[in-house]
C-alpha positions as a printed Julia matrix, in Angstrom:
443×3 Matrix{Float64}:
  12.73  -123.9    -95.69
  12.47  -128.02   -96.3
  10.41  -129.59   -93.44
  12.84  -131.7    -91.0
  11.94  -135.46   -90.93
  11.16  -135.72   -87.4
   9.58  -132.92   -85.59
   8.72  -133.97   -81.87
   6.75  -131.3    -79.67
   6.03  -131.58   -76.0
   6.05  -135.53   -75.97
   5.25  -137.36   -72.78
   4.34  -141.09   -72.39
   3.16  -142.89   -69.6
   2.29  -146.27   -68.34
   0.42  -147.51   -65.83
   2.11  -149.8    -63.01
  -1.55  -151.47   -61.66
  -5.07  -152.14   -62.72
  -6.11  -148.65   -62.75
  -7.86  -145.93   -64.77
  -4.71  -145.88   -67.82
  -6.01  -149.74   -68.58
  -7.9   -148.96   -71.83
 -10.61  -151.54   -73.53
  -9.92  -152.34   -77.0
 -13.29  -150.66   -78.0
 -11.98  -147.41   -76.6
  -8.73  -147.83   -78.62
 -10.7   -148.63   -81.81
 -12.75  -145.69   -80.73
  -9.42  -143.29   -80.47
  -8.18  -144.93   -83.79
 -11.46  -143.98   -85.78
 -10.49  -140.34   -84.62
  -7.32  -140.4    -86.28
  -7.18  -138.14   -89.2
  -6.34  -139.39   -92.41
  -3.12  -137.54   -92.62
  -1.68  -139.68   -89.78
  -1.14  -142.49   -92.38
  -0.28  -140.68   -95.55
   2.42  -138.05   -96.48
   3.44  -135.24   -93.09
   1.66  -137.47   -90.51
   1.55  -136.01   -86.55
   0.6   -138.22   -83.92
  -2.34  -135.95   -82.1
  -2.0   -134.75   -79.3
  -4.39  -137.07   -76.34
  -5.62  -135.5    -73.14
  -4.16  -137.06   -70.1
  -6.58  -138.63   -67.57
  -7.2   -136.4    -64.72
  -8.42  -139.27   -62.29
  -5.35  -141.58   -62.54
  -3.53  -142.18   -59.59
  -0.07  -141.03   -59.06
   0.93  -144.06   -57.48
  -0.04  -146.35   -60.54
   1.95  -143.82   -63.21
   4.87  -143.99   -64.4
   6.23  -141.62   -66.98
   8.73  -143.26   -69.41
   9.22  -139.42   -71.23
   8.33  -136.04   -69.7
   8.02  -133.06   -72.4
  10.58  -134.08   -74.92
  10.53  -132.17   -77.71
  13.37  -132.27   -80.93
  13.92  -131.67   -84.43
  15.5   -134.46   -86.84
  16.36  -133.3    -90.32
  16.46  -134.99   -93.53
  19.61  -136.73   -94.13
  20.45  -136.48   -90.33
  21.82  -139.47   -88.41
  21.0   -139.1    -84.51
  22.16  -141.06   -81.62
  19.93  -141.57   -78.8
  22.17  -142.15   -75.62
  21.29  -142.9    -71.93
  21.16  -145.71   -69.62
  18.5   -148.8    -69.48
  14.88  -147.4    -68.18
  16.09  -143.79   -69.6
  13.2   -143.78   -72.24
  15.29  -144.09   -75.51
  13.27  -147.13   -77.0
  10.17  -145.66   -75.97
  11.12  -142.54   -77.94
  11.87  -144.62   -80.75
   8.22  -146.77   -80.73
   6.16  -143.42   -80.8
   8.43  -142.68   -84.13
   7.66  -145.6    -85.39
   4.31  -145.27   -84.36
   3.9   -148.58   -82.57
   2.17  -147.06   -79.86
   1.16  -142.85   -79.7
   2.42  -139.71   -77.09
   0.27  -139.03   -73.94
   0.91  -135.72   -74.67
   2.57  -133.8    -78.23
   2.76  -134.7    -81.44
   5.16  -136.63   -83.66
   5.33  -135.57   -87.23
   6.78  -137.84   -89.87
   7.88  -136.25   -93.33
   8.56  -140.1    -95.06
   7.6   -143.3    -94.91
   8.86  -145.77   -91.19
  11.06  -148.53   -91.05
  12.13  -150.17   -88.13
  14.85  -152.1    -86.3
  13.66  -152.69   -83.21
  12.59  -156.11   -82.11
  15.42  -158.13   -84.13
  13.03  -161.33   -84.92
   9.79  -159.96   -85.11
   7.93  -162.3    -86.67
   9.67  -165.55   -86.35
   7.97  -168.92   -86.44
  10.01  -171.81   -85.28
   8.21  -174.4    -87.29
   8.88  -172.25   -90.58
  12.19  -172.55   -92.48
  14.5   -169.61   -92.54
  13.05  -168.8    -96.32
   9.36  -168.81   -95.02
  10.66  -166.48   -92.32
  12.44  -164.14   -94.05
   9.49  -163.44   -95.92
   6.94  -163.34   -92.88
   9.36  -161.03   -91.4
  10.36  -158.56   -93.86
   6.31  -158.33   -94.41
   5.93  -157.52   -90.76
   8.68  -155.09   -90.79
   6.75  -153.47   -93.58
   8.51  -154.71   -97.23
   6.88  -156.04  -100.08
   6.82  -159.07  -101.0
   8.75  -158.18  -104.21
  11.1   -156.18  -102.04
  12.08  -159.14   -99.92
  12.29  -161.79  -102.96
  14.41  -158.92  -104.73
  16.82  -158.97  -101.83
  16.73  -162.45  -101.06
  20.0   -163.79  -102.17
  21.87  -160.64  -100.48
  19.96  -161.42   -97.18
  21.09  -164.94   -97.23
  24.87  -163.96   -98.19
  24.62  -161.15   -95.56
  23.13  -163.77   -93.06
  26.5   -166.23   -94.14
  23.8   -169.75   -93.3
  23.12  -170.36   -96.74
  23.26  -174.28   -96.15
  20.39  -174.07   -93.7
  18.14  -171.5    -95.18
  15.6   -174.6    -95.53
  15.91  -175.97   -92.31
  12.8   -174.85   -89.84
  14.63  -172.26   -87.52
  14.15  -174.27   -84.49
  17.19  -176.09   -85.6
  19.06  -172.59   -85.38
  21.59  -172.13   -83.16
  21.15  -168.28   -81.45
  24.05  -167.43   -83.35
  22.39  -167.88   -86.63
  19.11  -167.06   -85.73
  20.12  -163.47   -84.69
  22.25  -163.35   -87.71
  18.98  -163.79   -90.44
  16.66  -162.05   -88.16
  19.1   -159.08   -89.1
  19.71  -159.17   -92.19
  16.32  -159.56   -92.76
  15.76  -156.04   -91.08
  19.09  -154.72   -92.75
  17.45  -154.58   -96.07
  14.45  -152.27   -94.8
  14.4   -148.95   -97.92
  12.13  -146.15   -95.87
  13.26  -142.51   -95.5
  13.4   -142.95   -92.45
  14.95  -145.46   -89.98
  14.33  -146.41   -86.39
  16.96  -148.64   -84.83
  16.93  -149.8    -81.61
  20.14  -151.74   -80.01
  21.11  -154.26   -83.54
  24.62  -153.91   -83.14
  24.25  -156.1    -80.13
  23.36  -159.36   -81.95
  25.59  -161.96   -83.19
  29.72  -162.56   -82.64
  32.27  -159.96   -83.06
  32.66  -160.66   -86.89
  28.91  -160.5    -87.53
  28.9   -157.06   -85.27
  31.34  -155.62   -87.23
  29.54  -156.11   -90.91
  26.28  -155.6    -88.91
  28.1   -151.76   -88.13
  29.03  -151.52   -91.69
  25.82  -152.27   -93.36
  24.42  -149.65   -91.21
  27.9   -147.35   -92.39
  26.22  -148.28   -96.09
  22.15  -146.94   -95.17
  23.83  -143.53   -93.28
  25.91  -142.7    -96.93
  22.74  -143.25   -98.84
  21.59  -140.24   -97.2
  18.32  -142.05   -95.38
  17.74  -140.09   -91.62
  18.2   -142.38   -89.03
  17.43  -142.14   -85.54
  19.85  -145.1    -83.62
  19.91  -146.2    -80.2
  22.59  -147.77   -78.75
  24.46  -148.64   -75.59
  27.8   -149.18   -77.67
  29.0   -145.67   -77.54
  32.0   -146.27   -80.24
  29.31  -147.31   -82.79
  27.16  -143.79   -81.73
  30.0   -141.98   -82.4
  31.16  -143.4    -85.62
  28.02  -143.31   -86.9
  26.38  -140.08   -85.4
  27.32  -137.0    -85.53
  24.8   -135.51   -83.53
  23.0   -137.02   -80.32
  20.38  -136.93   -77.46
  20.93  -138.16   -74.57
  18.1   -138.92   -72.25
  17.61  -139.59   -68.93
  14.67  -140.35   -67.05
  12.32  -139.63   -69.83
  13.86  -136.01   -69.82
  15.92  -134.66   -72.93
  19.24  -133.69   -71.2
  21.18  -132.38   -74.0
  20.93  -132.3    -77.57
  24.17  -131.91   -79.62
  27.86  -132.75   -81.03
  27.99  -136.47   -80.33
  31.22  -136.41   -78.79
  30.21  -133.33   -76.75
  26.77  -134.88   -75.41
  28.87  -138.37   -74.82
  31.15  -136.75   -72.5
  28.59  -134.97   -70.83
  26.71  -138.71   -70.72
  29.74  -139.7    -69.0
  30.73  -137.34   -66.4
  27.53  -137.19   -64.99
  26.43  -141.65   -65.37
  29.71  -143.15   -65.84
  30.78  -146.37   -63.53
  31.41  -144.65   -59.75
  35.45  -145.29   -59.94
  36.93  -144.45   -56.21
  40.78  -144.28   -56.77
  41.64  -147.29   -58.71
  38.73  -149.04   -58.32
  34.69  -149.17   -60.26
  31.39  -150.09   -59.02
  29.15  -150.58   -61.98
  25.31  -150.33   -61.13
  22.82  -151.74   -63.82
  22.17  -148.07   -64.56
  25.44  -148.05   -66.26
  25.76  -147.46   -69.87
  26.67  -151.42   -70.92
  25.25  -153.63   -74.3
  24.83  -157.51   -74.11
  22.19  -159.72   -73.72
  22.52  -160.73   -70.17
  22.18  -161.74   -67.49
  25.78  -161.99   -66.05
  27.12  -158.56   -65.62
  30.22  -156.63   -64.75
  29.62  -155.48   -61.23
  33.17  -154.21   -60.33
  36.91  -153.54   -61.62
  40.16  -152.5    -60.03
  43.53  -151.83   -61.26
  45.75  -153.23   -58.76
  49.72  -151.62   -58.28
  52.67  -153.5    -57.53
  51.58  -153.4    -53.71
  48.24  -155.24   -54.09
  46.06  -152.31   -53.85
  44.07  -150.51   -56.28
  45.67  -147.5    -57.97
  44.17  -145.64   -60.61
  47.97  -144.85   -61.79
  50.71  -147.03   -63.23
  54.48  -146.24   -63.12
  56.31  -146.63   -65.98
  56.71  -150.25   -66.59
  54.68  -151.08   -63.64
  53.07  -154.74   -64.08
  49.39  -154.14   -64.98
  46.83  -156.09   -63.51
  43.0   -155.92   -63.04
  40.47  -157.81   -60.95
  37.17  -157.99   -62.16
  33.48  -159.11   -60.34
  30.78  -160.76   -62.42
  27.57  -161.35   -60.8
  25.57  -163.95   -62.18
  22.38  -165.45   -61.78
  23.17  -168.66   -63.02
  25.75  -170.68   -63.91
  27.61  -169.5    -67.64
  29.86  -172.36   -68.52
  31.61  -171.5    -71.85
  32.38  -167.67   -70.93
  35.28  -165.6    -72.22
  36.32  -162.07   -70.85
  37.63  -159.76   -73.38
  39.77  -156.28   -71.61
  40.37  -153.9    -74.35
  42.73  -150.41   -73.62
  41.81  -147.6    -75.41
  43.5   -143.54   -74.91
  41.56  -141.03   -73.38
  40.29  -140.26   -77.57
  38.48  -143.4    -77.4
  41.34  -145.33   -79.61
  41.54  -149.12   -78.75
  45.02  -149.83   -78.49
  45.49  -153.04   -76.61
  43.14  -155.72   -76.72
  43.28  -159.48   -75.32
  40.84  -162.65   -74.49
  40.7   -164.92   -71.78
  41.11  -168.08   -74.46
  44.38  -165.98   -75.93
  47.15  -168.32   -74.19
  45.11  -171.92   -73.49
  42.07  -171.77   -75.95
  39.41  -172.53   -72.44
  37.04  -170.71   -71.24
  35.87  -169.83   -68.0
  32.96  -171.33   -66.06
  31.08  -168.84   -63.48
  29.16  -169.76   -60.84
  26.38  -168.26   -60.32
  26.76  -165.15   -57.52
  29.8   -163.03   -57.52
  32.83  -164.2    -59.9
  36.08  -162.64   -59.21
  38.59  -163.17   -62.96
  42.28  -161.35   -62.55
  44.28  -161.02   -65.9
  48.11  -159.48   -65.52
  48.7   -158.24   -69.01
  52.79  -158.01   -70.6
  53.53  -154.93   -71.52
  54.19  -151.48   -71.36
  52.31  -148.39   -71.64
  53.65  -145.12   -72.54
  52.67  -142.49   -70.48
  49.45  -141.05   -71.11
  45.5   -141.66   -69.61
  43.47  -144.53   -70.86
  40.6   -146.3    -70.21
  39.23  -150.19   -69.73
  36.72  -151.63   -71.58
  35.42  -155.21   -70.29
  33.1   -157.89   -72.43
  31.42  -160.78   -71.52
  30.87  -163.4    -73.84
  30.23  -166.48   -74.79
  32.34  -169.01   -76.95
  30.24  -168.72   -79.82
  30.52  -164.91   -79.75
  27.49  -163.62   -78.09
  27.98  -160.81   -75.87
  26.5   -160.83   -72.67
  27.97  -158.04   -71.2
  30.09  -154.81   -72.11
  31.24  -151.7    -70.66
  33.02  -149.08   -72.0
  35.1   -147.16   -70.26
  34.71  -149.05   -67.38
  37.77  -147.69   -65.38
  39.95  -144.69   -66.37
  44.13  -144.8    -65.02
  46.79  -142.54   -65.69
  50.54  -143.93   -67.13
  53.14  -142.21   -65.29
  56.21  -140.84   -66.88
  58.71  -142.13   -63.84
  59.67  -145.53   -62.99
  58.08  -147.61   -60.21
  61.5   -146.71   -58.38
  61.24  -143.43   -59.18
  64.41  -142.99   -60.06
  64.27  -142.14   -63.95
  61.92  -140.55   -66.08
  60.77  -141.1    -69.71
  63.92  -139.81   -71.99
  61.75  -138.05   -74.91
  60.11  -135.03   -74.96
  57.32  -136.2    -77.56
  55.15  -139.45   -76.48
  55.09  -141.47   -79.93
  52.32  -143.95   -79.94
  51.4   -146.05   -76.73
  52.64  -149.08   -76.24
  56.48  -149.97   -75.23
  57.13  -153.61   -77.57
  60.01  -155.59   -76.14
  62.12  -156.0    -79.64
  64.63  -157.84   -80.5
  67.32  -155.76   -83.08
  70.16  -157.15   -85.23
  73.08  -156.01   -87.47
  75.39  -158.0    -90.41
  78.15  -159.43   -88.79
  76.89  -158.92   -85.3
  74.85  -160.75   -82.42
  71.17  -159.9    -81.6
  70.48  -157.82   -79.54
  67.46  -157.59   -77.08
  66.13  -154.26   -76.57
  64.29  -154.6    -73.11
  63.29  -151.1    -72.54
  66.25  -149.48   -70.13
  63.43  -148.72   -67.16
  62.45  -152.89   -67.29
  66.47  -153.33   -66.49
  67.26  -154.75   -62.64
């Protein structure tokens, strides 16, 4: 039977919160690392297991994982799901062996590489060349590695121009961009990445997503954490999801997402959300999406829609300070997680919105027509340049009705073909156009 990749037994972490007895000298720590056997840094390494300090204090612990304890096999891809605080990134630094388990062992069948700190390694007064090679040593590649990959990092990177200029010149945009490709290049067995897909604008997301699409179908095991659930399940087709510091579940991706869901999901009441910061969201902060509503054609929040019912949604961003150049991007998507519908505050006047900082309230009344079905709203925040701030997915679920807002007629067809009604416009030789405005729009 081949060994898995990632065998974790019994793992617990903790941290202390004061001065107490878990604040270690260095000359203990270089006492505990003289300990470490040799096959902790060569071939099937486990992190040994380390007795727990009977005289801490309860009151200065805290436990970031409690007993967690998984198999990953070669090959595998595995999400790590579960809101901020839940323990995922710790999870991911005792893989990577960046810091070791209170309690278990980790064992490693292949060599680390990691994705965690996106930048690690960057000095301001060093050119983006000098950089990429500082980093890519820190990450843990070769010189050669880094020189052999150098003209794909740049292309991958798209600031060719400026790959000369000292990085302190970078805009945030294109600092993100090479610290990532930088890291995107990494060749271990195995790789730990930790919330990438979050850097950059919506292009460089997308080719960030399909570089990692490229490492998953070379067959590497990856263990990837990520508040974007789409990404987790395109990319994973098994996940954990953890929550505080306790495995949950362990399973089908779309079956331990759901679960994920149900039981942390935005608190909707009717047609309206409150999102707490322990909602599953991406984005670099610190504006956030507090609150969202679906309002019905008598100003109140409804968490259904007649058929052609106006559709409009009020949203609350609280921010700490003041965000000048934001844009809000709603996206629909059916109950399968399809995006069907998607549209930006700079669609119709090419401005964007400033907030204040406290609460924010933004309304958008979107034209058209949904078919009758259940979907869900997705809501970014972002800047003009692309950088997301905030998202949520699945931020508020609604159902489209198949009756009118008068109630008078239903929808005509048996079968519901796609989900959106276009207004169309439909002509014939020899005869005038003729608008088809869906019959249930008609006065």
């Amino acid at each position: 039977m081949a060994l898995p990749a990632i065998e974790v037994e019994g793992v617990s972490k903790r941290y202390s919160l004061g001065s107490g007895a878990l604040n270690v000298s260095l000359v203990d720590r270089l006492g505990d690392l003289a300990r470490v056997p040799r096959r902790v840094i060569s071939g099937r390494r486990a992190v040994p297991q380390i007795a727990v300090d009977s005289h801490a204090h309860e009151d200065e612990e805290f436990w970031a994982l409690r007993d967690v304890s998984m198999r990953v096999e070669r090959g595998e891809v595995l999400g790590l799901i579960g809101a901020n605080g839940a323990g995922k990134s710790t999870l991911l630094k005792l893989i990577a062996r960046i810091t070791r388990p209170d309690t278990g062992t980790i064992t490693l069948n292949g060599r680390v590489g990691t994705l965690l700190e996106v930048g690690t390694g960057f000095h301001p007064e060093l050119t983006g060349r000098e950089n990429a090679f500082l980093s890519g040593t820190i990450l843990g590649m070769r010189r050669q590695e880094v020189a052999d990959n150098f003209d794909e990092i740049v292309d991958f990177s798209g600031i060719g121009e400026f790959i000369d200029t000292p990085v302190k010149h970078y805009s945030s945009g294109m600092y993100v961009r090479l610290a990532f490709a930088v890291a995107a290049f990494l060749n271990p067995e195995i790789l730990a990445v930790d919330e990438v897909l979050a850097v950059g604008d919506a292009e460089f997301q997308r080719r960030c997503l399909g570089r990692m699409q490229d490492v998953v179908n070379e067959g590497r095991t990856i263990v990837f954490v990520s508040h974007n659930l789409s990404a987790v399940q395109r990319l994973c087709p098994r996940s954990a999801w953890i929550h505080h510091g306790r495995l949950m579940a362990h399973g089908p991706t779309a079956e331990i997402i759901s679960k994920y869901l149900r039981e942390t999901g935005p608190q909707q009441y009717g047609g309206s959300a409150v999102l707490s910061e322990s909602v599953a969201r991406s984005g670099s902060g610190p504006a956030r999406l507090s609150r969202i509503s679906l309002i019905g054609g008598d100003g109140e929040p409804t968490d259904h829609l007649a058929l052609g019912e106006p559709l409009r949604i009020e949203l609350i961003f609280d921010s700490p300070t003041p965000l000048e150049d934001a844009v809000v991007e709603l996206t629909i998507s059916s109950a399968e997680g399809f995006r069907i519908v998607n549209a930006q505050s700079v669609d119709e006047y090419g401005t964007t919105l400033k907030l204040k900082r406290g609460p924010n309230e933004v309304t958008v009344e979107l034209d058209l027509t949904l078919l009758p079905g259940e979907y869900n709203l997705e809501v970014a925040l972002q800047t003009l340049g692309g950088l997301t701030v905030d998202m949520v997915e699945r931020a508020l679920r609604f159902s489209a009705l198949n009756i009118t807002y008068q109630g008078v007629q239903p929808y005509l067809w048996e079968e519901v073909r796609g989900s959106v009604r276009a207004r169309s416009t439909w002509s014939m030789p020899g005869s005038a156009g003729m608008s088809a405005k869906p019959s249930f729009l008609q006065n």
